[in-house]
N, CA, C and O of each residue as an XYZ file, in Angstrom:
540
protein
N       0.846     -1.169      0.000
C       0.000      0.000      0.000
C       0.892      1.233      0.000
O       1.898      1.370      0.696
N       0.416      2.082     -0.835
C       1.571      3.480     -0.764
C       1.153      4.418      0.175
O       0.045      4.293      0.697
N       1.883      5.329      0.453
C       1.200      6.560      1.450
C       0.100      7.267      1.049
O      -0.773      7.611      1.845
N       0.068      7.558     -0.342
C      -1.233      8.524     -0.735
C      -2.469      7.127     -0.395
O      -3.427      7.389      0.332
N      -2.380      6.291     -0.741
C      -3.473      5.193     -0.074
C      -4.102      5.340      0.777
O      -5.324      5.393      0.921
N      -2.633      5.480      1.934
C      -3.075      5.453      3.164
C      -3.142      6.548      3.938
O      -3.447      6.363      5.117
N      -2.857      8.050      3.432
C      -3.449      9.177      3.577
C      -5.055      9.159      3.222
O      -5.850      9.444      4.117
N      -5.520      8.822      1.911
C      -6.537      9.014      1.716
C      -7.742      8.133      2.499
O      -8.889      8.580      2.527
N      -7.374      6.762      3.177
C      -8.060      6.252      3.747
C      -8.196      6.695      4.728
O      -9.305      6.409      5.180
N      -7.299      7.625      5.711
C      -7.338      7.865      7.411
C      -8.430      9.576      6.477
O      -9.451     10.017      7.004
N      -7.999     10.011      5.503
C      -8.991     10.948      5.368
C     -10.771     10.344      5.202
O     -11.700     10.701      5.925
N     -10.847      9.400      4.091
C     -12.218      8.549      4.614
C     -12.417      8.528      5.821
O     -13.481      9.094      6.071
N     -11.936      8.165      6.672
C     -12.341      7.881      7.998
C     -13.023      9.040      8.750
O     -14.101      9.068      9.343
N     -12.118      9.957      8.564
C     -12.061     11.230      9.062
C     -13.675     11.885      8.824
O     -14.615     11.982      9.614
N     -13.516     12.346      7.125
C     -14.730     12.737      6.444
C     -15.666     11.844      6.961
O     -16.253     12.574      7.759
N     -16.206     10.730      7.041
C     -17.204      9.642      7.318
C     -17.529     10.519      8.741
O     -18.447     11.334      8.835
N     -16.519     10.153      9.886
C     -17.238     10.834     10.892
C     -17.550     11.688     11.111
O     -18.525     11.921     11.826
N     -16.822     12.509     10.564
C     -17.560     14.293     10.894
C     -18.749     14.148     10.052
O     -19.646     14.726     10.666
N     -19.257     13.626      8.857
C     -20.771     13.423      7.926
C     -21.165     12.748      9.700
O     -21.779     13.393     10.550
N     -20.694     11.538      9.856
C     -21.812     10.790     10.913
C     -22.146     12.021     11.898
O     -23.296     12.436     12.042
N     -20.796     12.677     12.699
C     -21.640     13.702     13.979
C     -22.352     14.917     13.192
O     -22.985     15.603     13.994
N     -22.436     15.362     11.961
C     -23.359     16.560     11.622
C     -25.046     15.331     11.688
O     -26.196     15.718     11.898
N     -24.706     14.265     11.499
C     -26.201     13.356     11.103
C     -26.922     13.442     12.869
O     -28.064     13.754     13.205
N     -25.869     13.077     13.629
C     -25.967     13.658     15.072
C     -27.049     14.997     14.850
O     -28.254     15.075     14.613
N     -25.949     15.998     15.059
C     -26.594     17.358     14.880
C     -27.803     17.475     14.585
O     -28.569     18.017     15.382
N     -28.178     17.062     13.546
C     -29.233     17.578     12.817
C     -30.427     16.818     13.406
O     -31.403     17.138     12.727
N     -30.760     16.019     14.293
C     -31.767     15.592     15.020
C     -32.163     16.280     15.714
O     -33.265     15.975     16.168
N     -31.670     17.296     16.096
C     -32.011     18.510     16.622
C     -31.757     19.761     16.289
O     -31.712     20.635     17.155
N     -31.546     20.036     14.911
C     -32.144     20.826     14.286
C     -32.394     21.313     13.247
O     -31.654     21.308     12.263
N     -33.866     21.975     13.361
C     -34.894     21.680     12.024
C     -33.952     22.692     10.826
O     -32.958     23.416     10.792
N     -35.138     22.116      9.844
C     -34.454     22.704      8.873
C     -32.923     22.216      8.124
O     -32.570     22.546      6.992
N     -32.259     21.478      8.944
C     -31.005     20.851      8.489
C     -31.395     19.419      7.931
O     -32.339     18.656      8.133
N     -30.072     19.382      7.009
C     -30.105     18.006      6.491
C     -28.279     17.751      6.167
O     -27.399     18.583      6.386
N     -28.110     16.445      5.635
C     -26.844     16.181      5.399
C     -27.172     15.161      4.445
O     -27.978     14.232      4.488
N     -26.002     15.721      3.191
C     -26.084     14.379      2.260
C     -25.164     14.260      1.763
O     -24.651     15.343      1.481
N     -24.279     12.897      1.289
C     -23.194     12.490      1.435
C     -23.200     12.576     -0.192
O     -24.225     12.153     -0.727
N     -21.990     13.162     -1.188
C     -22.161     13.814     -2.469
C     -20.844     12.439     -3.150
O     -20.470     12.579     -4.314
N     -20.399     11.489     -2.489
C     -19.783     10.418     -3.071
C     -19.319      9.684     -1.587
O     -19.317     10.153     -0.449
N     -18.850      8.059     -2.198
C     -18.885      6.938     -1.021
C     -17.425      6.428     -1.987
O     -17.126      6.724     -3.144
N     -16.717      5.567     -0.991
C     -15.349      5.104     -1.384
C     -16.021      3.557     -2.466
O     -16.955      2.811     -2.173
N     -15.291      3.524     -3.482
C     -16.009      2.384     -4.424
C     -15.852      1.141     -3.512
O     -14.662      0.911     -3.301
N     -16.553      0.419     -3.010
C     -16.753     -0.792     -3.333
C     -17.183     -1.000     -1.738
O     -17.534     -2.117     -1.360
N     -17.138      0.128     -0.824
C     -17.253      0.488      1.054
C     -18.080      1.360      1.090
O     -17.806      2.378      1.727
N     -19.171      1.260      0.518
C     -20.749      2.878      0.705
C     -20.604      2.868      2.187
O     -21.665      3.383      2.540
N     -19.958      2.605      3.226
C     -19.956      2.806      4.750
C     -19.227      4.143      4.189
O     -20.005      5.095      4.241
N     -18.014      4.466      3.693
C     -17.207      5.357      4.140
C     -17.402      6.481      2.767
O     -17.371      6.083      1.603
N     -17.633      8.133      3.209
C     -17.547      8.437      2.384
C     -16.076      9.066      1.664
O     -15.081      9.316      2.344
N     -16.135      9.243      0.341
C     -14.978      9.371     -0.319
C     -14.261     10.879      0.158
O     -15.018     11.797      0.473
N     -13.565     10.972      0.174
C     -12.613     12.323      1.241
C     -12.275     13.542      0.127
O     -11.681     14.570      0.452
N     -12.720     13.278     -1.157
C     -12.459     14.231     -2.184
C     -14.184     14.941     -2.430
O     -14.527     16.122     -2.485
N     -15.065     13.588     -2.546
C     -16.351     13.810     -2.916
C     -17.007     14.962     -1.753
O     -17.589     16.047     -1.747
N     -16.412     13.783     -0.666
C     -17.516     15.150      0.754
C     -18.875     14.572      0.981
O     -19.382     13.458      0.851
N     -19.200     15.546      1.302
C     -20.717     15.985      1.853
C     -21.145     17.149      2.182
O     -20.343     17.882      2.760
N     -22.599     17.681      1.898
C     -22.961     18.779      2.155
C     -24.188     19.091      3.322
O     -25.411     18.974      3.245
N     -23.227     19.573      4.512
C     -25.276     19.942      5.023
C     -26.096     21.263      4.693
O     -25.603     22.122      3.963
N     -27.068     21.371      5.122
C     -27.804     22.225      4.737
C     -28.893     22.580      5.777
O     -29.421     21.846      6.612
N     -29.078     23.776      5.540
C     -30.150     24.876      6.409
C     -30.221     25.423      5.683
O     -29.502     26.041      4.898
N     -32.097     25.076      6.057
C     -33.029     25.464      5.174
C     -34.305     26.192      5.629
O     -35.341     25.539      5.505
N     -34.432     27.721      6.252
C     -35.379     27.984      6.594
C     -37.051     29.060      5.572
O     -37.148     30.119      4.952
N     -37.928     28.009      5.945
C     -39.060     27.706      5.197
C     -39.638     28.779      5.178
O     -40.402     29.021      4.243
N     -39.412     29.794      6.296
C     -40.185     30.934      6.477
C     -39.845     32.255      6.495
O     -40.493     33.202      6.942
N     -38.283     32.231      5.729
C     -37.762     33.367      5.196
C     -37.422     33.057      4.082
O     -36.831     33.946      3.468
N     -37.628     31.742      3.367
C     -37.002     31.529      2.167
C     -35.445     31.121      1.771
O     -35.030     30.678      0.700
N     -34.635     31.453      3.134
C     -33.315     31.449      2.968
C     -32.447     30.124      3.563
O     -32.837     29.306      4.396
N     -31.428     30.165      3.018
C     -30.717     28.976      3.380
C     -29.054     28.925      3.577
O     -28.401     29.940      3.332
N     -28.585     28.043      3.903
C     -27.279     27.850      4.012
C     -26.603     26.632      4.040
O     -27.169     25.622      4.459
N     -25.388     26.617      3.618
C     -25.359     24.972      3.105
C     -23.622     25.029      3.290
O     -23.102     26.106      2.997
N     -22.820     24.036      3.712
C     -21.225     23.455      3.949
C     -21.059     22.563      3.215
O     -21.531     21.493      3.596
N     -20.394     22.574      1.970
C     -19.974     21.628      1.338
C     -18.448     21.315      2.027
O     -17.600     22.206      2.084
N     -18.213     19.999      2.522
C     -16.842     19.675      3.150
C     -16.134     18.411      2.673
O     -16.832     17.455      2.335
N     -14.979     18.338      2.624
C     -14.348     17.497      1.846
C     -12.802     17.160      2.643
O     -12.518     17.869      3.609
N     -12.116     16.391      2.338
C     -11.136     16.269      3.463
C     -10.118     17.458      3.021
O      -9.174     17.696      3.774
N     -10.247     18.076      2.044
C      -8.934     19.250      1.691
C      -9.613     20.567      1.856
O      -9.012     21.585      2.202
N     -10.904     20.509      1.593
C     -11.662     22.175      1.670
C     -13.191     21.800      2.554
O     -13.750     20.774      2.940
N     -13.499     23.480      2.605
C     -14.813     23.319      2.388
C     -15.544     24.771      1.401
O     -14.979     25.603      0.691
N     -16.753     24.617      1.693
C     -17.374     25.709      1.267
C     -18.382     26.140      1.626
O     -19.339     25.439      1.954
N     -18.364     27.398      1.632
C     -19.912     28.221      2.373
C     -20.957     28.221      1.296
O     -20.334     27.881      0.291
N     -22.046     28.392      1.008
C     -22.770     29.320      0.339
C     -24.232     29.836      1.489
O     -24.690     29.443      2.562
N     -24.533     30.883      0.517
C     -25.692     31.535      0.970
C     -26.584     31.530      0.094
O     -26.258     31.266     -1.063
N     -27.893     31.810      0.407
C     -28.964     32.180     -0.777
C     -30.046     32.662     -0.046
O     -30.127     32.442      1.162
N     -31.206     33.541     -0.888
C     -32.268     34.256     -0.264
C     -33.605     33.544     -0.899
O     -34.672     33.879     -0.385
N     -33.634     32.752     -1.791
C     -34.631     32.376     -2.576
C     -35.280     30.809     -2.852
O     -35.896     30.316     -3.797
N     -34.720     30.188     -1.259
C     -35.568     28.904     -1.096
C     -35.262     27.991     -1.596
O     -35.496     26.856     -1.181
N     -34.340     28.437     -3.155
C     -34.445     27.059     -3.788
C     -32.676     26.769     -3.787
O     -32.268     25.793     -4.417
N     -31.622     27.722     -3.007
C     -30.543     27.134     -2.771
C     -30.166     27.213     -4.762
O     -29.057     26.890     -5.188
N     -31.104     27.602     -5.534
C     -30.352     28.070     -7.106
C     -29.520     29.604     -7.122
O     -28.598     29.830     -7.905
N     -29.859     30.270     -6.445
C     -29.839     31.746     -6.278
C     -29.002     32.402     -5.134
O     -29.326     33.280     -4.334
N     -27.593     31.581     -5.322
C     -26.741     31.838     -4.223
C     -26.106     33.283     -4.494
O     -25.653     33.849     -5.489
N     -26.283     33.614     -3.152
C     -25.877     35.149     -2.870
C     -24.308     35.320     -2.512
O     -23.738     36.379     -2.772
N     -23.721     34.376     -1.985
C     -22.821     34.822     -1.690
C     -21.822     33.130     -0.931
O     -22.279     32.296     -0.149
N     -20.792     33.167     -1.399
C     -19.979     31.830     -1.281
C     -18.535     31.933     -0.723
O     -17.854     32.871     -1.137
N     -18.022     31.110      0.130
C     -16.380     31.466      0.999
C     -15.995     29.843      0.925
O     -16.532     28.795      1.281
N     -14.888     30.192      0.329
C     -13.930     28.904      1.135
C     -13.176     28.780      2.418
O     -12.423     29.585      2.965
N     -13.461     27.883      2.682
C     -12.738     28.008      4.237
C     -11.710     26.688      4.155
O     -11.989     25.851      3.297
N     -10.516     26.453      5.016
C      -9.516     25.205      4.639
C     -10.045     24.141      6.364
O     -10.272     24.451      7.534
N     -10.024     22.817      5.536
C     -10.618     21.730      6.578
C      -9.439     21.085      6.049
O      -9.207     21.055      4.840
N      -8.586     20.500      7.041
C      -7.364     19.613      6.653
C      -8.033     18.165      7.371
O      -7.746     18.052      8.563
N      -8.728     17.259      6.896
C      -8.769     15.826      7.557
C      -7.747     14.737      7.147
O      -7.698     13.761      7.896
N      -7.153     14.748      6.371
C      -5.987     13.639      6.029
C      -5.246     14.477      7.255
O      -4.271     13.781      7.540
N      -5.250     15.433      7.956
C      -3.778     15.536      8.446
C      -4.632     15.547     10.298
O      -4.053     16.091     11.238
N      -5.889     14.914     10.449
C      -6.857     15.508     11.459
C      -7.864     15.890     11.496
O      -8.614     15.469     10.615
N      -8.285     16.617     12.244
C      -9.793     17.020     12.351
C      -9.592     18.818     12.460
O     -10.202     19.415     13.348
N      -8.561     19.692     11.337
C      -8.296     20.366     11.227
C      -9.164     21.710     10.423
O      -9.051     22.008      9.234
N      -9.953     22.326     11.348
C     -10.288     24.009     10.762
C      -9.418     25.144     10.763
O      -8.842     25.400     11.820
N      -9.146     26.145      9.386
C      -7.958     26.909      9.982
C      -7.666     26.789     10.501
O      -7.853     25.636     10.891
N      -6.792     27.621     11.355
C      -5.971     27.404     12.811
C      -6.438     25.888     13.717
O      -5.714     24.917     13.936
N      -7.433     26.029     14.001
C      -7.447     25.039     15.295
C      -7.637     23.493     14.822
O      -8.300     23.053     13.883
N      -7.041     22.987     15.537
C      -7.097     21.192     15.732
C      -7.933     20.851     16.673
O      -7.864     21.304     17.815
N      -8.962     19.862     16.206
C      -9.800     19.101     17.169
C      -9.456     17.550     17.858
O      -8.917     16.701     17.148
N      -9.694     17.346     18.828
C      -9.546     16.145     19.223
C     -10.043     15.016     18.462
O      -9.303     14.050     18.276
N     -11.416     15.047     17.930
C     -12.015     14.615     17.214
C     -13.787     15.074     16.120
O     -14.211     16.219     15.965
N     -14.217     14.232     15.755
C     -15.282     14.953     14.510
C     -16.387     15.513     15.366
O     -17.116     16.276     14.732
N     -16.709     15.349     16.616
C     -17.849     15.864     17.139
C     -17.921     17.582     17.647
O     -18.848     18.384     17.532
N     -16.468     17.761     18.275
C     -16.392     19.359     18.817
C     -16.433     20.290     16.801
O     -17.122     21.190     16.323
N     -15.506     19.565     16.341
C     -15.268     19.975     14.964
C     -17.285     20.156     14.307
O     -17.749     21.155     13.758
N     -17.834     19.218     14.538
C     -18.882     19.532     13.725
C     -20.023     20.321     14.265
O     -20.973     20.490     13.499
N     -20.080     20.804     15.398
C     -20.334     21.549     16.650
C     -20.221     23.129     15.693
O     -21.101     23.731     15.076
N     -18.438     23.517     15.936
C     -18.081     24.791     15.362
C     -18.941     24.585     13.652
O     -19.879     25.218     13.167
N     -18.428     23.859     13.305
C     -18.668     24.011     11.902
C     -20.471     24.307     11.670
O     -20.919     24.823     10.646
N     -21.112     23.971     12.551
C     -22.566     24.468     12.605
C     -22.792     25.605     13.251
O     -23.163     26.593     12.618
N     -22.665     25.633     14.170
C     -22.238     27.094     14.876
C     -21.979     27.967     13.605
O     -22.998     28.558     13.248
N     -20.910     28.193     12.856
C     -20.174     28.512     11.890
C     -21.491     29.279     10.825
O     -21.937     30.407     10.615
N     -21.789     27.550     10.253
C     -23.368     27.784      9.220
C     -24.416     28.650      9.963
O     -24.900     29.565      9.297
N     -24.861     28.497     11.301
C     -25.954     28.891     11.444
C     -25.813     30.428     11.797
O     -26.826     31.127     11.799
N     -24.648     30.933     12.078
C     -24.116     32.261     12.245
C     -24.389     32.899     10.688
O     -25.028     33.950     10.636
N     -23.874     32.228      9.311
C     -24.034     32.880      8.719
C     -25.392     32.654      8.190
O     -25.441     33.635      7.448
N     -26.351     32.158      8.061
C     -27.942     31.560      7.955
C     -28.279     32.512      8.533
O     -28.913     33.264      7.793
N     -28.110     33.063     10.050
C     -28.551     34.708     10.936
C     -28.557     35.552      9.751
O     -29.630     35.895      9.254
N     -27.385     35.930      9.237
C     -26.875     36.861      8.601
C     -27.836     37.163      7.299
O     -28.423     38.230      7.118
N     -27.885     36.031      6.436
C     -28.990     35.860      5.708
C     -30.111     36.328      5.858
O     -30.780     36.905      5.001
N     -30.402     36.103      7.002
C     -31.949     36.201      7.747
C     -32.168     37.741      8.082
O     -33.204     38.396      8.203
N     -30.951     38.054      8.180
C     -31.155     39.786      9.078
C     -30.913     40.592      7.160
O     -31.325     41.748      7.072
N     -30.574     40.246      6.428
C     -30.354     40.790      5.020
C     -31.822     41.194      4.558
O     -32.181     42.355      4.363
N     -32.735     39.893      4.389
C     -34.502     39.847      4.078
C     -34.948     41.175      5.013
O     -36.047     41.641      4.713
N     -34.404     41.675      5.839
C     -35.608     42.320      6.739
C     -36.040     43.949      6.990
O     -36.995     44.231      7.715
């Protein structure tokens, strides 16, 4: 097995759990969802660390939304005012290092649960923002 192998598998791992604790998350709260945007071929347990996953907030009664696309090398913000998540207002990259950890800019996490904590925190801060734009 070579190192990029086995970089990319401890990144599967990585990505998989932080998707599993946002699936956490979102049992408590509405409007969110999470969906996994590719799976490692031939292991649909683990998702693929390039493909990602995206969650999403989605509120019904301003129309607006917010959504984290995350991947083991990046992620991404977007915004939108128009419900259907076509009509994005406004988009940021932010750097998620999981082949090297459970790494947001600066800070290192122990593991995927405090990490997916901030990273909602994160979304729903800017979803506010959204929300205070409509008004």
């Amino acid at each position: 097995m070579t190192e990029t192998a086995t970089i990319d598998r401890s990144g599967a791992h990585r990505v998989t759990a932080l998707e599993r604790a946002f699936r956490v998350l979102a049992r408590d709260v509405p409007g969110m969802s999470v969906d996994v945007v590719g799976h490692v071929r031939g292991q649909r347990r683990l998702v693929h660390p390039v493909a990602g996953f995206t969650v999403r907030l989605d509120d019904a009664a301003s129309s607006a939304g917010a959504s984290l696309y995350v991947s083991a090398a990046y992620g991404e913000l977007a915004l939108w005012r128009d419900g259907g998540g076509d009509g994005v207002t406004a988009k940021e990259q932010f750097t998620v290092r999981l082949n090297d950890g459970y790494v947001w800019g600066d800070s290192e996490y122990p593991d995927a649960e405090p990490l997916a904590a901030d990273l909602l925190g994160y979304l729903q801060y800017n979803m506010d923002r959204v929300r205070e734009s409509l008004r």
